[in-house]
N, C-alpha and C positions, 0 to 999 in steps of 0.2 A: 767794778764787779759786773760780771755779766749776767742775764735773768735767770740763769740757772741757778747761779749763786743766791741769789735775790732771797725765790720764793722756795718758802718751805717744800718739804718731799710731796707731804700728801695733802698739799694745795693743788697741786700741777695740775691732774687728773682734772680734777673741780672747776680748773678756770676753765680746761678746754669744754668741758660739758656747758661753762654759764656760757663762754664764745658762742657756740653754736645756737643757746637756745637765743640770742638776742639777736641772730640774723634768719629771717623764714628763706635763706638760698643755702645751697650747701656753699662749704669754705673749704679749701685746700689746707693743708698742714701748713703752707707759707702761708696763709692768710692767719691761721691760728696765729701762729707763734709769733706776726708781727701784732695779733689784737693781745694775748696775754705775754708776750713778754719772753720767750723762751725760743731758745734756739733749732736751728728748723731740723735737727739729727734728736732734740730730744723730744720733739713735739711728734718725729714720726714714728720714736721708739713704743712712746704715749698711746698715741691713735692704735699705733696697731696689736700692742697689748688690749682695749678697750674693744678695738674691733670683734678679736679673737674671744672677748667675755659678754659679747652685743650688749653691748654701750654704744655701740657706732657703727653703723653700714656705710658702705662706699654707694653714692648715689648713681641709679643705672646710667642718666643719662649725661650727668656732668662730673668733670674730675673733681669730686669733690666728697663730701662726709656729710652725713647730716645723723642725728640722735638714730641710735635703734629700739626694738622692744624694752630692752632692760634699763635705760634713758629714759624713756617714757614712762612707763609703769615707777620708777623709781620718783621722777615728778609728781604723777597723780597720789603716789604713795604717801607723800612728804605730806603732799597737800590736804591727802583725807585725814592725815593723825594731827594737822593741828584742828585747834578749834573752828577753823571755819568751814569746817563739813557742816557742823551744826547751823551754821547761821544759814549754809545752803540747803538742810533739807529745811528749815524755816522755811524759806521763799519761797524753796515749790511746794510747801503746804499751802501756803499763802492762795500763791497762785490756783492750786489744784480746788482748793475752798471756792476761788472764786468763779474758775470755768466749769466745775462740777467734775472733772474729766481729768483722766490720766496723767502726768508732767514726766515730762525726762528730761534727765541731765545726761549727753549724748556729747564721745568724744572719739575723734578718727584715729583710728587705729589703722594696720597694714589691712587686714582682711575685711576692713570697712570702717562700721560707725558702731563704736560698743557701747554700749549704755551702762555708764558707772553708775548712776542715781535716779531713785523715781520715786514719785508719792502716785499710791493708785487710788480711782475712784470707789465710791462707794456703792458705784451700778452691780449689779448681779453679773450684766453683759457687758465683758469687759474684752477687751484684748491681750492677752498674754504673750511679756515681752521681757523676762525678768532680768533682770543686773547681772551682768556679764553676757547679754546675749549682744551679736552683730547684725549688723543689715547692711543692705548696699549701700554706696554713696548717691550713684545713679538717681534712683526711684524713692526716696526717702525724704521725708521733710529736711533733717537734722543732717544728709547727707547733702542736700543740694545745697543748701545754707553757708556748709562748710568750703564747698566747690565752687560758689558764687562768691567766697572770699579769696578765694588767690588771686595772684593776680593773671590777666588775661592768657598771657604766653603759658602761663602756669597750666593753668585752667583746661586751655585747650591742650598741651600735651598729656595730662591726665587720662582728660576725653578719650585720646585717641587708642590708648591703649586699652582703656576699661572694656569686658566683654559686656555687651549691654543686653542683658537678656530679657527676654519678654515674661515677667511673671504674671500680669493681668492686660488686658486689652487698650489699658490706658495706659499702659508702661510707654516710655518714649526710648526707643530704638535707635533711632538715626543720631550720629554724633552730632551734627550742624542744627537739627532741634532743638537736642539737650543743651547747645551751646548757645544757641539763644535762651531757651527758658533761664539760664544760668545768668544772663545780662539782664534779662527782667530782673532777675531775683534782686542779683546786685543792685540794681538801682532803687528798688523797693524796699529791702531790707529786711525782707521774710519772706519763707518760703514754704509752697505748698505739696502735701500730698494729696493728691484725688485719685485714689484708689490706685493708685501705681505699682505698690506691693503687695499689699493685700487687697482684695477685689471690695470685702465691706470694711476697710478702713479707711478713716481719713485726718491728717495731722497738720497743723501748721508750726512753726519752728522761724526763731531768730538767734542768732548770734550773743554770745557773751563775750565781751571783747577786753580785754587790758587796757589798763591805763596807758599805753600808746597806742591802742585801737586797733588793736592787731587779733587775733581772732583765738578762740580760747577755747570756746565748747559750745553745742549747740542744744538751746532748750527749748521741749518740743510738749506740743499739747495734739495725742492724739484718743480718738472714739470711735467705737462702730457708725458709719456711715448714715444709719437710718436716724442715729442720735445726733451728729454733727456733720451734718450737709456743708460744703464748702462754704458757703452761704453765712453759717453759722460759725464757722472757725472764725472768719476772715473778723465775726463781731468782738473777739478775743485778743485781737492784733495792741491796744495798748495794755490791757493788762499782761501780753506777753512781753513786750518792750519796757515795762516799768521794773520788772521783774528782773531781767536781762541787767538791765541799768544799775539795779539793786545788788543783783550777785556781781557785776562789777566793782564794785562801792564796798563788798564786803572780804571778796578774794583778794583786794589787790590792794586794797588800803593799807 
């Protein structure tokens, strides 16, 4: 029997979405169809019905597929109607109780870093940043974070295309800058904003990672600057990491 025969009709579709999401490279239709099992005329018939519903983009710079918008949005979707939305805004109340300050739950979108989750402080003077808004990848705690996990070749073709625009005076401009701060980052494990985007804010951000340590979303504590001096984020750094560890433990269990 061949894998056409195999697997049911309206599995197909499903396997080629789970293929894709368990390798961070894009994959050709022959690579599909030898990971799920289907023949390589029905995996392209597949693709490109899904392509045509953005379920799947052809990747610009390699022959290959990787998830679209409605891919994406359809994961985050799955993910916020079970019950473990709740356990994650737990955390970042948790969290937000203990730095006194803003938390977000921050994930890379095409047009940047959207911010599906947040618990806000109880300051008067606050920053306003509401669920569903975007930010750069660039200049952003929750975007460097995310950019300091690809890996290097990644990383730097990203760089090269991003337009790096100067929003504050601290904004870093030059790609081979940002491309080191980005190597810091990585090796650190969190990442800073000092007024990069906004001139009086400032945020620090680490990683939520899956059980194969691969990178998930980024959760970020940020404040007006006069109340959270870099100084003062950076005394944040394990209760963001505890945090991070926990909504591991509770997304992925």
């Amino acid at each position: 029997m061949s894998g056409e025969t195999r697997l049911p009709t309206n599995l197909r579709t499903l396997l080629i979405l789970e293929a894709l999401g368990q390798d961070s490279d894009p994959m050709t239709p022959a690579e599909i169809g030898r990971e799920v099992g289907l023949p390589k005329q029905t995996v392209h018939r597949l693709c490109n019905t899904l392509i045509e519903e953005g379920f799947l983009v052809r990747d610009e710079r390699k022959r290959g597929l990787r998830p679209g918008r409605r891919a994406r949005l359809l994961a985050s979707g799955l993910m916020f109607a079970s019950s473990a939305h709740l356990a994650r805004k737990r955390v970042l109340q948790n969290l937000s109780d203990a730095t006194g300050e803003t938390v977000n739950y921050v994930v890379p979108e095409d047009r940047g870093m959207a911010y599906q989750d947040r618990v806000e402080t109880d300051w008067p003077i606050r920053i306003q940043l509401p669920v569903g808004s975007t930010v750069p990848f660039f200049c952003t705690a929750s975007g460097k974070i995310y950019l300091a996990s690809l890996p290097k070749a990644q990383r730097r073709r990203l760089v090269s295309v991003m337009h790096l625009e100067r929003h504050t005076d601290k904004t870093i401009t030059d790609p081979e800058k940002l491309l080191e701060e980005l190597a810091i980052t990585a090796k650190r494990g969190y990442s800073l904003d000092n007024g990069e985007f906004f001139e009086s804010m400032n945020a620090i951000a680490a990683p939520v990672l899956d059980k194969a340590g691969r990178y998930c979303a980024s959760v970020a504590v940020h404040a007006p600057a006069q109340r959270m001096p870099i100084e003062k984020a950076l005394d944040y750094r394990e209760e963001l990491f505890a945090a991070c560890k926990r909504l591991t433990e509770t997304l992925f269990d």
